[in-house]
C-alpha positions as CSV (number, residue, x, y, z in Angstrom):
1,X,-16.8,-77.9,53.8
2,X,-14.4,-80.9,55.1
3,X,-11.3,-80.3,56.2
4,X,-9.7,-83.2,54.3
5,X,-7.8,-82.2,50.8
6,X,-10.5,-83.3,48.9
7,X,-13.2,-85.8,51.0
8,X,-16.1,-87.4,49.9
9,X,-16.0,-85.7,46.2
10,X,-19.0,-88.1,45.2
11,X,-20.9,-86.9,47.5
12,X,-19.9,-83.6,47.6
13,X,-20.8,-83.4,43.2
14,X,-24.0,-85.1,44.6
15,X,-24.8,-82.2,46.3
16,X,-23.6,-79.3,44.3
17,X,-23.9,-80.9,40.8
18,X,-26.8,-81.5,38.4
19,X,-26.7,-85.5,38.8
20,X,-23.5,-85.5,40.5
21,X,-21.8,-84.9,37.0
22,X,-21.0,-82.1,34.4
23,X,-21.8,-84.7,31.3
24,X,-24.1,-87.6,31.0
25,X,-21.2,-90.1,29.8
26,X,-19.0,-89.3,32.8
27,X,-22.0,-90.1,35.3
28,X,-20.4,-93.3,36.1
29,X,-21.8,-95.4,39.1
30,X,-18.5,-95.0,40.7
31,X,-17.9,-91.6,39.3
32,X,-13.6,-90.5,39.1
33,X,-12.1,-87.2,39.7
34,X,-9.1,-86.0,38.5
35,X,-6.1,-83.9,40.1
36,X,-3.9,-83.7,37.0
37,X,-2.9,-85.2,33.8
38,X,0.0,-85.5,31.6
39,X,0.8,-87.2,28.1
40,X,-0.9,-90.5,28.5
41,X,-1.9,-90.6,31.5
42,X,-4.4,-89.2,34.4
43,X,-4.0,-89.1,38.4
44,X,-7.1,-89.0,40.6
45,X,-7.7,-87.1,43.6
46,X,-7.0,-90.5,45.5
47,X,-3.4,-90.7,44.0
48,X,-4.4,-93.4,41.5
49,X,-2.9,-93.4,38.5
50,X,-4.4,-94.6,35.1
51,X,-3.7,-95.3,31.6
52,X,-6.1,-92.3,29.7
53,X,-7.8,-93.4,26.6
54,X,-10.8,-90.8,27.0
55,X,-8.4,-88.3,25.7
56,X,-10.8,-85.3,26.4
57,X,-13.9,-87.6,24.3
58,X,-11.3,-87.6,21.2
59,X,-9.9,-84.1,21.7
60,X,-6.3,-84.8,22.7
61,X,-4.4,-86.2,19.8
62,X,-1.3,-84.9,21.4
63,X,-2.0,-86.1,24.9
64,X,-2.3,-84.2,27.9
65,X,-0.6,-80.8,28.3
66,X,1.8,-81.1,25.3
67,X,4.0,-78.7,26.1
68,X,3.8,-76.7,22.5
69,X,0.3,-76.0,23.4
70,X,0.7,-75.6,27.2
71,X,3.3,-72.6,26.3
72,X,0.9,-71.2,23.5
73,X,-2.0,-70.8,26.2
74,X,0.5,-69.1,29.0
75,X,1.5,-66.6,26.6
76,X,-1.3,-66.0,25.5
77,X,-2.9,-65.5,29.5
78,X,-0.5,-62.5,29.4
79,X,-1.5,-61.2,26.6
80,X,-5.7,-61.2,26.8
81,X,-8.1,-63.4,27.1
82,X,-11.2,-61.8,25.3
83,X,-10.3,-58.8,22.6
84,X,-14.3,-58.4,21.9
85,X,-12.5,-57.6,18.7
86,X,-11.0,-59.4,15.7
87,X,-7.0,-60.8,16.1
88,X,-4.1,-62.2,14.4
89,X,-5.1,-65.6,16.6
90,X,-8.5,-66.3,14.7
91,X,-6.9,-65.1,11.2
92,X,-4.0,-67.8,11.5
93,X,-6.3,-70.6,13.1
94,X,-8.5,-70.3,10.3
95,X,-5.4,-70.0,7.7
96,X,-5.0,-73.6,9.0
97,X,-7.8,-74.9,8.6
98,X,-8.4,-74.2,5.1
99,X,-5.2,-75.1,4.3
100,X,-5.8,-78.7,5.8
101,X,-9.7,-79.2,4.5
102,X,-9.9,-79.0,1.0
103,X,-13.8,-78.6,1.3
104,X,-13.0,-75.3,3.4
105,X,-13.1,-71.9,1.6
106,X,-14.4,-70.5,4.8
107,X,-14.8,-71.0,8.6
108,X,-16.9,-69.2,11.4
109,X,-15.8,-70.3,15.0
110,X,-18.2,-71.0,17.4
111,X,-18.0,-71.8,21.2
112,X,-18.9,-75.7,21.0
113,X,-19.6,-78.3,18.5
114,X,-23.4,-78.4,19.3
115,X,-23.7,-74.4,18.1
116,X,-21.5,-75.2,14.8
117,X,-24.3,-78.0,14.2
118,X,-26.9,-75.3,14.9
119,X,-25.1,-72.6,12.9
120,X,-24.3,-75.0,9.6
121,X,-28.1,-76.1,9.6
122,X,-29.1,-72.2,9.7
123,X,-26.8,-71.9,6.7
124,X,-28.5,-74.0,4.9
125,X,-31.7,-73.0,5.6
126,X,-31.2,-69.2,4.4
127,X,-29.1,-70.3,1.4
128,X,-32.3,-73.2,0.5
129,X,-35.2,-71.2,1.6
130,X,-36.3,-74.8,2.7
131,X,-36.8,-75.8,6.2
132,X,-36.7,-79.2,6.4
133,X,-33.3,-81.4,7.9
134,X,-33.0,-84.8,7.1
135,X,-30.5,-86.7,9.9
136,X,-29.1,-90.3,10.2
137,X,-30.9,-92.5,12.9
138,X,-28.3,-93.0,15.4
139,X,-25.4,-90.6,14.3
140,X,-24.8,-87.6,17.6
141,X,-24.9,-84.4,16.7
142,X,-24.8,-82.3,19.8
143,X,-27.9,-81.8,21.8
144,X,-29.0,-79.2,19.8
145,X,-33.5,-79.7,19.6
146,X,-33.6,-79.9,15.7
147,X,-31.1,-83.3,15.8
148,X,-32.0,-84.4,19.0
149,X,-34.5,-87.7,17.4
150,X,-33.9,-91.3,16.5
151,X,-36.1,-93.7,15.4
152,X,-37.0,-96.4,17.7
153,X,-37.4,-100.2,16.5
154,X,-40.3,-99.6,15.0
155,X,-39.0,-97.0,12.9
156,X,-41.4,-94.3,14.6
157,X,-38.9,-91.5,14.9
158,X,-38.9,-90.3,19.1
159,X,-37.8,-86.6,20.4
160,X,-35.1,-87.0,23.1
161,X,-36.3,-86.4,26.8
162,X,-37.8,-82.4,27.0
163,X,-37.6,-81.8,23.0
164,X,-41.0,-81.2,21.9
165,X,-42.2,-82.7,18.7
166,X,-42.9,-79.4,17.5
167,X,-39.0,-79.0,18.1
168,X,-38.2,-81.9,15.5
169,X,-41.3,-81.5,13.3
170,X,-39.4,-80.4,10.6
171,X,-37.0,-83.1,10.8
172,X,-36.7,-86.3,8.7
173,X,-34.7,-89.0,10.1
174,X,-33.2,-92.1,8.2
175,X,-31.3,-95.3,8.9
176,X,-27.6,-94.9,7.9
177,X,-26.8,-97.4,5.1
178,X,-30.4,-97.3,3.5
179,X,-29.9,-95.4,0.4
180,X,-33.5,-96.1,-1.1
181,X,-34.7,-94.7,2.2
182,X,-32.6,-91.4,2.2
183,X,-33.5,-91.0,-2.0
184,X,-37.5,-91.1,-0.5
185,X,-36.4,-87.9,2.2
186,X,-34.8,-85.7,-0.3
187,X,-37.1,-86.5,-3.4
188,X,-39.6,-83.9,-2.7
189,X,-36.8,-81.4,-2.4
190,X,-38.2,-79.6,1.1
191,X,-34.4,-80.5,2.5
192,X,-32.9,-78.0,3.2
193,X,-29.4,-80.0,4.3
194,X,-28.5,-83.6,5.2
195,X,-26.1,-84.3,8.1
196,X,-24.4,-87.4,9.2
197,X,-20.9,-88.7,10.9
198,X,-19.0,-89.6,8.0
199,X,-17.6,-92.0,10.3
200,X,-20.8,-93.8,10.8
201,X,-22.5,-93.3,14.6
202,X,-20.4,-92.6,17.5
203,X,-17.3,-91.9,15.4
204,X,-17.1,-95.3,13.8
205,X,-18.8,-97.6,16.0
206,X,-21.4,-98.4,13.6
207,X,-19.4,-97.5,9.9
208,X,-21.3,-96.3,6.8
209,X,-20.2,-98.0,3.5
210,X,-18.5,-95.6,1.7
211,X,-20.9,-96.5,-1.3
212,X,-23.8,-94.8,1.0
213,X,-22.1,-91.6,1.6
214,X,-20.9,-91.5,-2.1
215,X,-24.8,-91.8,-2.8
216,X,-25.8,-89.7,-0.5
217,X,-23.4,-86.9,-2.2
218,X,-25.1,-87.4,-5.6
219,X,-28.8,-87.5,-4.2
220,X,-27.6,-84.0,-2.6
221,X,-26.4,-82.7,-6.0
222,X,-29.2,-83.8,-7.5
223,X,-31.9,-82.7,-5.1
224,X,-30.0,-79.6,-4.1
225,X,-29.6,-79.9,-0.6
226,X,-27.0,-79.0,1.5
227,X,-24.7,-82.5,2.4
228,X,-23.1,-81.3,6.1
229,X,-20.4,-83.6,7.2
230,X,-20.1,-84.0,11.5
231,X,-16.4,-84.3,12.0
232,X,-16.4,-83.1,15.6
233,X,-14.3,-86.2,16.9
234,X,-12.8,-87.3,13.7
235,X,-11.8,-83.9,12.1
236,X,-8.0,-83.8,12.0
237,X,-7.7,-86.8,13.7
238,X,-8.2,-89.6,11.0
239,X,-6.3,-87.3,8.8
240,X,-5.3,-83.6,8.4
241,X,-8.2,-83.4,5.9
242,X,-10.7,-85.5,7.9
243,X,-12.7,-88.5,7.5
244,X,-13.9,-86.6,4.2
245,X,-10.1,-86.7,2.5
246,X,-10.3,-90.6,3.6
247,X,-12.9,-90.8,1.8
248,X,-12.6,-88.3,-1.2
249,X,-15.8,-86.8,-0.6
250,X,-16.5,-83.6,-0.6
251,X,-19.4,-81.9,1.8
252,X,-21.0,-78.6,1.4
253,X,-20.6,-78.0,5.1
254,X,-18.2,-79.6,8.0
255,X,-18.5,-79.0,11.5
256,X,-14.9,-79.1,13.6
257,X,-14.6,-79.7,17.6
258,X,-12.7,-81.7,19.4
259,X,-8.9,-81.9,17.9
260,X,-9.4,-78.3,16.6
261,X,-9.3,-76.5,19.6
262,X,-6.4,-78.3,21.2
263,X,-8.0,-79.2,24.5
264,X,-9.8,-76.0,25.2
265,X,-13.8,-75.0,24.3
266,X,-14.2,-74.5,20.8
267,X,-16.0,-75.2,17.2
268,X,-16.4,-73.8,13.9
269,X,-18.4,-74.3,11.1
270,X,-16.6,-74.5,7.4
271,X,-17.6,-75.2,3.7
272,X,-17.8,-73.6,0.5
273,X,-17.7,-69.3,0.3
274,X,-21.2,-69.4,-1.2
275,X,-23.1,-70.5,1.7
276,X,-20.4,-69.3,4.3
277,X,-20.5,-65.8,3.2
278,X,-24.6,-65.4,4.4
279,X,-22.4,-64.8,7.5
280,X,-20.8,-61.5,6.0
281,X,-22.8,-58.4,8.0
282,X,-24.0,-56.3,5.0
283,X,-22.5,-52.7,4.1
284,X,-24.2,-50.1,6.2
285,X,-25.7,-47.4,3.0
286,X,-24.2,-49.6,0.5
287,X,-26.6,-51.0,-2.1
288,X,-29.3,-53.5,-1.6
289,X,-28.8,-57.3,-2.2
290,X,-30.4,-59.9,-2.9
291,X,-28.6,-62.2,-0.8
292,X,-29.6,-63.4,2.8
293,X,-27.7,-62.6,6.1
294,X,-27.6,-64.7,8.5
295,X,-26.9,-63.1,12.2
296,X,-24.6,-65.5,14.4
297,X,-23.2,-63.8,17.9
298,X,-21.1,-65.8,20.5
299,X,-19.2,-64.0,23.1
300,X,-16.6,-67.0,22.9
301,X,-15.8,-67.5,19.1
302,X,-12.4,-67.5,18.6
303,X,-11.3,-66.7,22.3
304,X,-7.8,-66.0,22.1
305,X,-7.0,-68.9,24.9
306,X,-8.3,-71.6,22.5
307,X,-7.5,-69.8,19.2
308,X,-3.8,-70.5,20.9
309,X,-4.2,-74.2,21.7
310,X,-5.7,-74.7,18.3
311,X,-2.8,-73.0,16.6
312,X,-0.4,-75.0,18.4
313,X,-2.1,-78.0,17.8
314,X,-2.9,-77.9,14.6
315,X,0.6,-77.0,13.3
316,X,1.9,-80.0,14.9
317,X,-0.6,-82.0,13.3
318,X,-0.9,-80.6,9.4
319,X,1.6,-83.3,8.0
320,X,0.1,-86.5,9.0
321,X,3.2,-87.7,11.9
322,X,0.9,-87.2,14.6
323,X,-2.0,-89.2,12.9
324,X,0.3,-92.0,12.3
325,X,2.0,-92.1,15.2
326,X,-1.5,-92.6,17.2
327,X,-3.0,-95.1,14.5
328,X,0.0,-97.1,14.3
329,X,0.0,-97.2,18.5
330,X,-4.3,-98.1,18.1
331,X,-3.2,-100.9,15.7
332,X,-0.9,-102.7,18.3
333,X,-3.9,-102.5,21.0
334,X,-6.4,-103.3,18.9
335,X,-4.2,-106.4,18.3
336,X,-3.4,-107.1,22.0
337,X,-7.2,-106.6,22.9
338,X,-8.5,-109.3,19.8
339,X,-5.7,-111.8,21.4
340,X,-6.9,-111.2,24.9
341,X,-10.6,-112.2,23.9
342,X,-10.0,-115.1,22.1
343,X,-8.0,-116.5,24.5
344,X,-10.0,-115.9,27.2
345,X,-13.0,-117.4,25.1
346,X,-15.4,-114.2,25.4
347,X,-17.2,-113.6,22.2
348,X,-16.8,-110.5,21.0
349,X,-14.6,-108.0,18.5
350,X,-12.4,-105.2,18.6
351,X,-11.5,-103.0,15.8
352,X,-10.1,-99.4,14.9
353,X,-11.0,-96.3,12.7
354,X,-7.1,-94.9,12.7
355,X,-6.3,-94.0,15.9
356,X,-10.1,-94.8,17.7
357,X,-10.8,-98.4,19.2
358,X,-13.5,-100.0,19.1
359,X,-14.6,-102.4,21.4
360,X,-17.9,-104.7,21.9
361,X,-18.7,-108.0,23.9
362,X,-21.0,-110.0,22.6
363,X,-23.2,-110.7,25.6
364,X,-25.2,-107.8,26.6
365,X,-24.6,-107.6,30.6
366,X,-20.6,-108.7,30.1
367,X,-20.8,-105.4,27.5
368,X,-22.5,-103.2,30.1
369,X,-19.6,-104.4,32.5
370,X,-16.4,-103.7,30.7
371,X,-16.0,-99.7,31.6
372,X,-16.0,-99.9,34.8
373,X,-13.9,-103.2,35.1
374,X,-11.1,-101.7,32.6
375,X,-11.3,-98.5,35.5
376,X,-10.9,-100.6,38.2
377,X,-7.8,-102.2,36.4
378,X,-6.2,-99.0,35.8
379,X,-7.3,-97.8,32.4
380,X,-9.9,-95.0,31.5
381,X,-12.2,-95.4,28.2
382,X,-15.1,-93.1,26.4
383,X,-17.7,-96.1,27.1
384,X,-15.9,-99.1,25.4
385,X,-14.0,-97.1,23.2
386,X,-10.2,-95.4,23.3
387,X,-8.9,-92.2,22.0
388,X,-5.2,-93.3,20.9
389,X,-2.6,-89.9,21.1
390,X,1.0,-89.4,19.8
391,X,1.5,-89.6,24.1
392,X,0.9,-93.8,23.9
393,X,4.0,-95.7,24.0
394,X,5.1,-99.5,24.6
395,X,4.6,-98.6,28.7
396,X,1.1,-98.1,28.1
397,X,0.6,-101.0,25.7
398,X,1.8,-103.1,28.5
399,X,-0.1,-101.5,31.0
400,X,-3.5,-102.0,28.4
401,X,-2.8,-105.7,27.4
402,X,-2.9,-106.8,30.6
403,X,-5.2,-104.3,32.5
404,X,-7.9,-105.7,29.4
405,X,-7.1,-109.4,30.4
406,X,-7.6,-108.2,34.3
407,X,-11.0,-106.9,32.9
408,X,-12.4,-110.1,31.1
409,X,-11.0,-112.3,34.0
410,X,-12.8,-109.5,36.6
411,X,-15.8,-109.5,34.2
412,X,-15.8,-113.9,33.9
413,X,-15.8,-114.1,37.5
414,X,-18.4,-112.1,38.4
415,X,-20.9,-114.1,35.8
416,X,-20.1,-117.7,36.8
């Protein structure tokens, strides 16, 4: 152990940590750590302070430690953190939810999103009797074996690293926009669901037209297959309803994270009572059924620490203000970025789903660049995208405008 307040953390994580990291997008070559954060902004162990567009990956629509939610939690401490019982907590949290998702009659909490994903594609299994999952090329759905598979350019479809083909043998995969392609998957009627981001991949980085998603809906109905909407990141944060009440189409199945749990662990699983209520634990003596059960444990589901945060969060967001207020802040920096580039001459685009931006460079290297130069200038993105919150104001749109113009000069430089 050193004796300075924090020393060489790097190398310390280096030591201690899988890859020096808890999370493959925060192994950074020049990795941060943080000592605390507040609204819109993060300060690292070195006293550096920086403009915060991660967000927690999409999860803070109310910025760091809102105070609502910050209270909600403390209480709560004193009160329990694990019943290994039913409470009041996960009753209300789910009163919200359907309340908010029209294609909700039900919800099951889960500990992350990845075990919603694998908990909606059980459901749909047991209720189909069919075992076959057909995914979008591209789209993230938690690491979870069954999803983990893209195609590469040849359209060969490739296991991630340590998933076994075995593991996604049973999996179809198709390239997001190609309807004709996705009609071929479920024709034979061996699919048991269909899941995508309804954003597009990587919440919007690569849209869907909403023509494809509308057809994928009717090739569902018509093939019987289960059509399971990803809203991790963009559940309650396009809109109360989700990206599916943007685009008026309803799923069988949606997975939440992210927004839903207010900052802390959480996920849930919710669609329509016929497939939700496999989950209801038969009658002990009562009579037999017909229907299948489908087992689902998880010593965290519903812990009443993030049952809290998600209360408190989710009442302040139900009307819509808190949507607005961050989209409405993510249209003034996507504006302020698009100036920047064209008048520094780089070729490239920025653009927005609500309150998530969007940028990319055109040339390859200068793209590969632009995190870490936008870090060094003072401001913190997923990648090349940022997580707008309700905590954004004109300070930080300064700050942004011209920590993005440091970034493209810093960026210029280096390649000339």
């Amino acid at each position: 152990m050193t004796d300075e307040p924090h020393g060489d953390l790097a190398g310390r994580a280096a030591r201690v940590l899988a890859g020096g990291a808890t999370h493959s997008a925060r192994s950074y070559p020049h990795p941060i750590h943080v000592a605390a954060a507040q609204g819109a902004r993060k300060w690292l162990v070195d006293g550096r302070e920086l403009v915060d567009y991660t967000m927690g990956h999409g999860a803070l629509l109310l910025g760091h430690a809102h105070p609502a939610v910050v209270e909600a939690v403390r209480a709560q401490v004193a009160r329990g953190t694990h019943f290994g019982a039913g409470s009041e907590l996960e009753v209300r949290w789910a009163e919200l939810i359907v309340g908010m998702v029209p294609s909700v009659e039900r919800i099951r909490f889960t500990a992350s999103g990845t075990e919603a994903v694998m908990l909606a594609l059980r459901l749909a299994r047991a209720a189909s009797g069919r075992g076959v999952v057909v995914k979008l090329d591209d789209h993230f759905n938690g690491w979870y074996d069954a999803v983990s598979v893209d195609l590469d350019d040849s359209g060969r479809p490739v296991p991630a690293t340590g998933v076994t083909a075995s593991a996604t043998a049973d999996t179809l995969v198709v390239r997001g926009g190609d309807l004709e392609a996705l009609s071929h998957a479920l024709d034979g009627r061996a699919a048991a669901a269909l899941i995508m981001e309804a954003s597009g991949a990587h919440y919007g980085r690569s849209p869907l037209a909403a023509e494809f998603i509308a057809g994928a809906r009717r090739l569902c109905d018509a093939t019987g297959t289960a059509l399971v909407f990803d809203e991790v990141v963009t559940g309650f944060r396009v809109d109360p309803g989700g990206m599916q009440t943007l685009l008026r189409i309803r799923p069988d199945l949606t997975i939440f994270g992210k927004v839903m749990a207010g900052g802390l662990p959480g996920g849930a699983v919710g669609g329509r009572a016929q497939l939700m209520d496999l989950l209801a634990v038969p009658e002990p003596g009562g009579p037999p059924t017909q229907r299948p059960f489908v087992y689902h444990p998880g010593t965290w589901n519903a812990n009443p620490l993030t049952a809290a945060a998600g209360i408190a969060t989710l009442e302040l967001v139900a009307d819509g203000t808190a949507q607005a207020r961050a989209a409405a802040f993510a249209a003034q920096l996507e504006a302020a970025w698009s100036a920047a580039l064209r008048e520094a001459g780089v070729p490239g685009r920025v653009w927005r789903l609500t309150s998530i931006i969007h940028c990319a460079l055109a040339d390859a290297g200068a793209q590969a660049q632009l995190g870490a130069a936008l870090r060094d200038q003072g401001i913190d993105v997923l990648h090349t995208s940022a997580f707008c919150s309700t905590a954004h104001g004109d300070a930080e749109l300064e700050w942004s405008d011209a920590a993005f113009r440091g970034a493209l000069r810093s960026i210029l430089a280096r390649r000339s």
